[in-house]
Residue, then its C-alpha position, 0 to 999 in steps of 0.5 A: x651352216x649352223x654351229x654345232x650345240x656342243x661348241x660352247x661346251x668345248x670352248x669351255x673346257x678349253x678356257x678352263x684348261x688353258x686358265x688351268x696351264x696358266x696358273x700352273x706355269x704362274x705357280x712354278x715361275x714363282x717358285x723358280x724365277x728369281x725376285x725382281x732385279x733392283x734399278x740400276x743406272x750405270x754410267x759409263x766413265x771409259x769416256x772421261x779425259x782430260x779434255x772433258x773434265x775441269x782442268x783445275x780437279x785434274x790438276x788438284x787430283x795430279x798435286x795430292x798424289x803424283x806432286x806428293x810422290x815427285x817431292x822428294x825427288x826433285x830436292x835430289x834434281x839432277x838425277x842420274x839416268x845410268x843409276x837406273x840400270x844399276x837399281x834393277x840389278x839391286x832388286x834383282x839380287x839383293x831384294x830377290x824380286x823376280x824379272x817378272x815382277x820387276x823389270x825395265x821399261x823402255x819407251x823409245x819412238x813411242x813404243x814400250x819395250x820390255x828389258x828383264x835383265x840390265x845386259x838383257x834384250x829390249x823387246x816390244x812383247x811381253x817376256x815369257x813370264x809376266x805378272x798379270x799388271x805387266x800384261x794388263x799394262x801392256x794391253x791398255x798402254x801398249x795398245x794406245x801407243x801402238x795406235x798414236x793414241x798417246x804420246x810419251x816421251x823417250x824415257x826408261x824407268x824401273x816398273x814394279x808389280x810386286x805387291x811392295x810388302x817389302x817396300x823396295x821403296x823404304x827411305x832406309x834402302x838409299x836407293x838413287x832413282x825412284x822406282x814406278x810402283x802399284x801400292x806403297x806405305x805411307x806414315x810406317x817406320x823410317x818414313x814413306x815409301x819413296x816410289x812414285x805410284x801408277x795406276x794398275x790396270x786391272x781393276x778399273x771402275x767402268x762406269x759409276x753404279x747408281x741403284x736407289x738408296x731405299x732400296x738397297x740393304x742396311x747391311x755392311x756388305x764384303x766379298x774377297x779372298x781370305x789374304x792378310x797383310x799381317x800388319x796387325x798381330x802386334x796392336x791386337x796381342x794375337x797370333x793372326x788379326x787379319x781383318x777379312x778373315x775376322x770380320x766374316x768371322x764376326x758375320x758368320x757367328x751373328x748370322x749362327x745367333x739370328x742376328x745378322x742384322x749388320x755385317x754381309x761379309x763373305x770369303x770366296x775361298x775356303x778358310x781353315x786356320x781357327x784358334x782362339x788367337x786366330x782370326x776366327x775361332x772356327x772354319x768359315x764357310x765359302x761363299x760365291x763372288x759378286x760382280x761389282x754392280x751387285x755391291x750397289x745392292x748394299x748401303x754400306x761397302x767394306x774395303x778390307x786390305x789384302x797383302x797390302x791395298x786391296x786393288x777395289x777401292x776405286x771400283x767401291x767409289x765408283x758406287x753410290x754406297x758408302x765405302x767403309x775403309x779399314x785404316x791402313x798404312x797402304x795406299x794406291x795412287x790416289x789415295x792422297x785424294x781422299x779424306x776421311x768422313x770426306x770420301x769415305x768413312x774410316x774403322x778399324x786400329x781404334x781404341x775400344x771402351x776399356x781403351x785396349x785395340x778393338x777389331x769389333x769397332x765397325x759395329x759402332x761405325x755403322x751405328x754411326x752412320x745409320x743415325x747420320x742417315x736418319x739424321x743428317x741424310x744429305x751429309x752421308x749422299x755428300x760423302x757418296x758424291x764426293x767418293x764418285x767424284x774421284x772415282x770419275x777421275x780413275x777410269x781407263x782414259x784418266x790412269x793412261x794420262x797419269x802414266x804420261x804426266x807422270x813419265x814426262x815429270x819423271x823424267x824433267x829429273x834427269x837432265x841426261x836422260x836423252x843423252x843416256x838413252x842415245x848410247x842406251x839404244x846403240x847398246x841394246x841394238x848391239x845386244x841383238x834389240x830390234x829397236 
């Protein structure tokens, strides 16, 4: 049968139509969608251990920072186990540090137990009342124990979560025993801390982040809450010099002048304390939080402390940008790893041109190394390749090995640890423990 006449027409007007739906869902995608995401290669490094890495990097790793903090200690060999107990109780009552920020931790048969209180109960779950790090810990630790995944020795030991503003490790404390600590100061006055630093198992770098350097932003790039040591009131001359705080300032006012050519740092909290010997002389606005693979969008990364070490630093080695990190008397468990214009470039606490304090030198830091990368481009991969070759050794399978080494060598300090913790245990079961 033949076609109708009429049917070229129609399909016609149908191929119009649909060309027309078409550009229009075109049009609106356009307008809606968002730009392409950039290439990104994540690899993972929750599959790096000590059984497939380089013995002599973890070893090297083990002598800068656990070696470091042993030191001290070992020219005091032989320790006493029971002074152990008696430093809780020192922290407790005269530091006022909160059980649930500083407490005792048994390990006993290869199981973590919890202690809040010297005369206190043994307890394999967490106490009521835990900071966030004491859950984190026994999550991650905890868990591998209960699994026969990781094998630790019967030993018991203080472990602090404070953010160790008061340096419960200070040299002038004359404490007898080291306390196991996340952040501690280093080059202060009356000397280094003497806690021996673990790794905190929050923020953790799960996979080294890789998107192409052309591709990335030329900008200085942060994002955090606005929280402030207050180290620095007395080297600037001013009521507050916290950096974040300042350094979005100095982003918020040259973005205002359409020159925001340098800096992309944003607090992710509303901020309200302006004055002209304040940190920002006007409130900030309050900006999104990034998730870390985002930060690989930028060339250059800020790492601006918090309370103390901000815990991120890690996390921004583990990126190929370049981690700009504020000079600090705080530091993390690795950090004696690390060298300046080695690992990371330094700002921050330097001399300015009429040789007073400047907080504005990371101008001229950045400056710097955006000519070494027009310059010299394969010296600032070098310092990025250096950077992710710590971070692979900071991963979950790499801090929970440091936890074991550093339990087993703490505890070669104390000839009379068994012993100690034979009458300990019959004590504790005594008290009602479950042990």
């Amino acid at each position: 049968m033949a076609l109708p006449r009429e049917l070229p027409v129609v399909v016609v007007c149908v191929s119009l139509l649909l060309d027309s739906l078409a550009s229009a869902v075109a049009s609106a995608n356009e307008q809606t969608l968002p730009p392409p995401a950039l290439p990104h290669v994540a690899a993972p490094l929750n599959s790096i251990s000590p059984w497939n890495i380089h013995t002599e990097d973890w070893e090297q790793f083990l002598r800068d920072n656990l070696e470091a903090d042993l030191k001290p200690w070992r020219a005091r060999v032989p320790l006493t186990s029971s002074e152990i107990p008696k430093l809780l109780l020192y922290y407790h009552n005269e530091v006022k540090l909160a059980p649930h920020i500083l407490v005792l931790l048994l390990v006993y048969n290869n199981r973590l137990y919890w202690i809040t209180h010297p005369d206190g109960r043994a307890q394999l779950e967490l106490p009521e009342r835990a900071s966030q790090y004491m859950h984190q810990l026994d999550r991650h630790l905890g868990k591998v124990l209960r699994a026969g995944r990781l094998q630790l020795p019967n030993v018991l030991f203080i472990y602090n979560t404070d953010d160790n503003a008061l340096r419960i490790g200070n040299p002038n404390r004359n404490i007898t025993v080291p306390p196991f600590s996340l952040c501690k100061s280093q080059g202060f006055f009356h000397g280094d801390d003497l806690d021996i630093l673990v790794p905190q198992m929050i923020a953790i770098p799960d996979a080294l982040h890789i998107v192409p350097w052309h591709l990335k932003k030329d900008l200085a790039f942060f994002r955090g809450v606005p929280s402030c040591s207050r180290m620095w009131e007395h080297t600037y001359k001013r009521e507050e010099a916290c950096s974040r705080m300042h350094l979005a300032y100095l982003s918020e006012r040259d973005r205002r002048a359409g020159n925001a050519t340098a800096l992309d740092v944003g607090l992710a909290d509303e901020y309200k304390v302006v004055g002209e010997k304040k940190s920002t002389p006007y409130e900030l606005p309050k900006y999104d939080r990034v998730p870390l693979e985002t930060h690989a969008h930028y060339k250059w990364l800020l790492n601006l402390e918090g309370m103390v070490a901000a815990y991120r630093m890690g996390q921004l080695l583990a990126t190929n940008s370049l981690v700009l990190h504020q000079r600090s008397i705080y530091i993390e468990y690795f950090y004696r790893s690390l060298r300046p214009w080695v690992h990371y470039v330094p700002f921050w606490n330097a001399t300015g041109p009429g040789g007073e304090p400047a907080m504005d030198d990371v101008y001229g830091v950045l400056e710097d190394v955006r000519r070494l990368d027009r310059e010299q481009p394969v010296r600032v991969q070098q310092i990025i390749a250096n950077g992710q070759a710590v971070a692979k050794l900071l991963g979950l399978q790499m801090r929970l090995e440091y936890y074991r080494v550093a339990l087993e060598r703490y505890k070669s300090l104390f000839p009379d640890m068994d012993q100690y913790l034979d009458s300990y245990v019959q004590e504790l079961r005594k008290r009602g423990s479950d042990i």
